[in-house]
Phi, psi and omega in degrees: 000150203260153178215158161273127182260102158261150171318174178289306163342284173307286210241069075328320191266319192255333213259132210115329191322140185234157136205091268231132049246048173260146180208122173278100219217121183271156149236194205238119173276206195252347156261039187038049150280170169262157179196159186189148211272163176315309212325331189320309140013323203233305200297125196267345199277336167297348196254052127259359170245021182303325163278343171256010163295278203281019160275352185299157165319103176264141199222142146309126198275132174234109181288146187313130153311325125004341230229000000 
């Protein structure tokens, strides 16, 4: 499965963003990245940050031992 990976920056900048009733929210993968699924990408409650969604990083998802 494919995820978006932001930087410390992007998600300072992204994570929280609301337009509600959407709310953007990163975790932490099992290589301590932020990360949030593509889908954000299709979500239209998204498109006023839709260009800085898609500077993200597409990264594979590697889940947490835990998961």
């Amino acid at each position: 499965m494919k995820v978006l990976k932001a930087n410390e920056a992007q998600y300072k900048k992204l994570n929280g963003f609301e337009n509600l009733p959407y709310r953007l929210s990163f975790i932490k993968d099992a290589n301590d990245n932020w990360i949030v699924g593509e889908n954000v990408l299709k979500c239209d409650g998204f498109f006023k940050i839709m260009d800085k969604l898609k500077e993200l990083e597409v990264i594979d998802y590697n889940p947490k031992k835990d998961e």
